[in-house]
C-alpha positions as CSV (number, residue, x, y, z in Angstrom):
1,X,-41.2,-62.7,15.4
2,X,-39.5,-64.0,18.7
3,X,-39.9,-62.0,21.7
4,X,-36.2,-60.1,22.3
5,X,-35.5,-60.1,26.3
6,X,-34.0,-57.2,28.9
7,X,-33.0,-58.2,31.9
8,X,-33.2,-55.4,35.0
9,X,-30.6,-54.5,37.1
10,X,-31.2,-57.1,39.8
11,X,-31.4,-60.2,37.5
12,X,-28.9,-63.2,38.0
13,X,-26.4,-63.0,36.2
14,X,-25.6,-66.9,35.6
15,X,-29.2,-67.0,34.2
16,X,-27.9,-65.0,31.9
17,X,-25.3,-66.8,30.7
18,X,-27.0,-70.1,31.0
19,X,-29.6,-68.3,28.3
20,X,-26.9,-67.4,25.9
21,X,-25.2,-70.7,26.1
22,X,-28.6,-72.9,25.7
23,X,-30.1,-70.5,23.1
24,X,-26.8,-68.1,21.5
25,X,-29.8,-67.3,18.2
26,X,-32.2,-65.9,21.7
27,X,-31.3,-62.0,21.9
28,X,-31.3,-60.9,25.3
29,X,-29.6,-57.7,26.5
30,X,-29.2,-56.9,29.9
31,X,-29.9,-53.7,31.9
32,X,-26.0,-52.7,32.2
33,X,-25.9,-53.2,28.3
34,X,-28.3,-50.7,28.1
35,X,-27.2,-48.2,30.9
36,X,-30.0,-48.8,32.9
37,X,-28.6,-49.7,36.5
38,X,-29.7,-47.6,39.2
39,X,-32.8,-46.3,37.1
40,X,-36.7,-46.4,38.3
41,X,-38.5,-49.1,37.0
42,X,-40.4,-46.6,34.7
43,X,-37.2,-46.0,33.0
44,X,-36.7,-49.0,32.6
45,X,-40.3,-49.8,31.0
46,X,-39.7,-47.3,28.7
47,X,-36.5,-48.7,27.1
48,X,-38.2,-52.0,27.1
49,X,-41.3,-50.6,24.8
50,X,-39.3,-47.9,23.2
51,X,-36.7,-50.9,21.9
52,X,-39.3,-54.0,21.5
53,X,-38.3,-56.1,24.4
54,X,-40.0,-58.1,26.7
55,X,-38.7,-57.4,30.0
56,X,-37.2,-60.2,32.3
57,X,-37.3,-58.8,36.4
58,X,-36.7,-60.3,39.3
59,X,-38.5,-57.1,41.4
60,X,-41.3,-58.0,42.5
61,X,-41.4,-55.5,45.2
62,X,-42.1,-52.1,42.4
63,X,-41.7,-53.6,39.2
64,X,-45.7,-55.1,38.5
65,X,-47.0,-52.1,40.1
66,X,-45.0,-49.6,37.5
67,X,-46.1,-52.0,34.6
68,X,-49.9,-51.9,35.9
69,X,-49.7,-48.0,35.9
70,X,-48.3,-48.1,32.6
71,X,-50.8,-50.1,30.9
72,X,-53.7,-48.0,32.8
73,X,-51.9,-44.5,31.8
74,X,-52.2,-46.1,28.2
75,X,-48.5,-46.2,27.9
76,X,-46.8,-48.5,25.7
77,X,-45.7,-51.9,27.3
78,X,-44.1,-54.9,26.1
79,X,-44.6,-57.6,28.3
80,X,-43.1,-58.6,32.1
81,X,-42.2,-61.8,33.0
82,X,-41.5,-61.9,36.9
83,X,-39.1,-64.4,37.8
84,X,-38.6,-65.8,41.2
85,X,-35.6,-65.0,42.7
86,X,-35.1,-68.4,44.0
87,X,-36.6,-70.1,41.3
88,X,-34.4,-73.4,39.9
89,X,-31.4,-71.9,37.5
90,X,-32.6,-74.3,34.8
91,X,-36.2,-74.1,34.8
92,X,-35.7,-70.4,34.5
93,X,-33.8,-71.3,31.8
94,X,-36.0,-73.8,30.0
95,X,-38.7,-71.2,30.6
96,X,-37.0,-68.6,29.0
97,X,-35.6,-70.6,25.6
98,X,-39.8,-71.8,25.6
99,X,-41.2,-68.1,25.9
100,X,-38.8,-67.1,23.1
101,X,-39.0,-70.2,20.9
102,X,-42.6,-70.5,21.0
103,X,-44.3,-67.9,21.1
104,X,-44.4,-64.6,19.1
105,X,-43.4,-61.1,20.6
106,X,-46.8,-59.3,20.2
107,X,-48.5,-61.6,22.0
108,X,-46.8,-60.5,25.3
109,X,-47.5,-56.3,24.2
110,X,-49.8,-55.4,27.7
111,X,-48.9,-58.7,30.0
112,X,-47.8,-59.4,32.9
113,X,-46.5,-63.0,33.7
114,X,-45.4,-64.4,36.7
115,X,-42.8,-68.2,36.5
116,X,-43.9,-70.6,38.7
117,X,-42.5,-73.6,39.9
């Protein structure tokens, strides 16, 4: 099965939309869909396992250290892909409709990815 994608709090907001217009069949929710603005990054982590989704971030400052506890506190953990902040709109993008189109969702259960240029 295709990864499903949550975006935190922080993530832009025309990716977004440029993910649901090059992929509508891609099922990403973001973190205001799910009520999660303002939480810790742990809460966060937890909806994402809890729900099956492989969380999208642009945090780089807390977010890979609350995944790395989670995975060593055996915790549950359904992938992280950090995303530059910077990075290209469309590459993000292309990068994005990839992950979900070719890959399946269990193979991301425990990782941490970072996007490159």
């Amino acid at each position: 099965m295709s990864p499903r994608f949550l975006t935190d709090a922080d993530f832009n907001g025309r990716t977004i939309a440029g993910i649901a217009r090059r992929e509508p069949a891609l099922e990403l929710m973001t973190a205001d869909d799910a009520d999660l603005r303002g939480r810790p990054d742990e809460v966060v982590l937890d909806y994402a396992a809890a729900h099956g989704l492989l969380l999208l971030s642009h945090d780089y400052t807390t977010m890979p250290a609350a995944a790395i506890q989670r995975i060593k506190s055996g915790l549950a953990m359904t992938g992280l892909v950090m995303v530059p902040q910077r990075h290209r709109m469309r590459i993000v993008i292309d990068d994005v409709v990839l992950i979900w189109a070719a890959s399946d969702a269990d193979e991301w259960i425990g990782r941490i990815e970072y996007l490159t240029g």
